[in-house]
C-alpha positions in Angstrom: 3.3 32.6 19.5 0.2 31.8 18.6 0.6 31.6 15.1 3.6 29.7 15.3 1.2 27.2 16.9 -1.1 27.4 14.1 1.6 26.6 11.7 2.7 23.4 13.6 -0.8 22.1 13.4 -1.1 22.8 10.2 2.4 21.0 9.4 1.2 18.3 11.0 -2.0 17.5 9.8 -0.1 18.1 6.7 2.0 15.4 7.1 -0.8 12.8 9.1 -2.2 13.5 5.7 0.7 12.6 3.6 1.8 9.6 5.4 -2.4 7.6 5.3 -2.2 8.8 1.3 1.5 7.2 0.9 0.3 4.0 2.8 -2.4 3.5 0.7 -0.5 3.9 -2.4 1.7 1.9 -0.9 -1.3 -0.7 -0.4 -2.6 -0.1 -4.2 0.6 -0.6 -6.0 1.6 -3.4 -4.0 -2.0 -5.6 -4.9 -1.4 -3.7 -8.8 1.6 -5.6 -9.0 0.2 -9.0 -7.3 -2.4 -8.7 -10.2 0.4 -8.4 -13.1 1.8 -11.2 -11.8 -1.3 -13.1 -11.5 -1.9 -12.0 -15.1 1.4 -13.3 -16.1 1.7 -16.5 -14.7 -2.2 -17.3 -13.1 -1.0 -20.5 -10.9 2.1 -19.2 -9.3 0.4 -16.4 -6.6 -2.3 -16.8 -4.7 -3.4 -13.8 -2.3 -5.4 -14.5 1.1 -6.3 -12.0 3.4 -3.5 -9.7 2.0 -0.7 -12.7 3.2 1.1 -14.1 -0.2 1.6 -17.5 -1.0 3.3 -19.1 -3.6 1.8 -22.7 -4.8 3.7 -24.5 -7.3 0.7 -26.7 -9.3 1.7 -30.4 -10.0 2.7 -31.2 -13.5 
């Protein structure tokens, strides 16, 4: 019993683990890609406070 106990903890602070590393990758990948973009095309995204907004500059 009381290693079956040990083994659900374990599971689960396995997957606590898992998930906060996939959300920052998540978080990484998604500002990698806001960077290509910027890199791309500099005047078309502009980031604040992690909200995206898209300005279109006047020709």
């Amino acid at each position: 019993m009381l290693s079956v106990l040990k083994k659900r903890i374990i599971t689960q602070n396995t997957a606590r683990l898992f998930l906060k590393k996939a959300f920052l990758y998540d978080k990484v990948i998604t500002q990698l890609i806001e960077v290509f973009i910027f890199l791309l095309k500099p005047d078309t995204l502009i980031s604040q406070n992690g909200k995206r907004f898209f300005w279109i500059p006047n020709e």
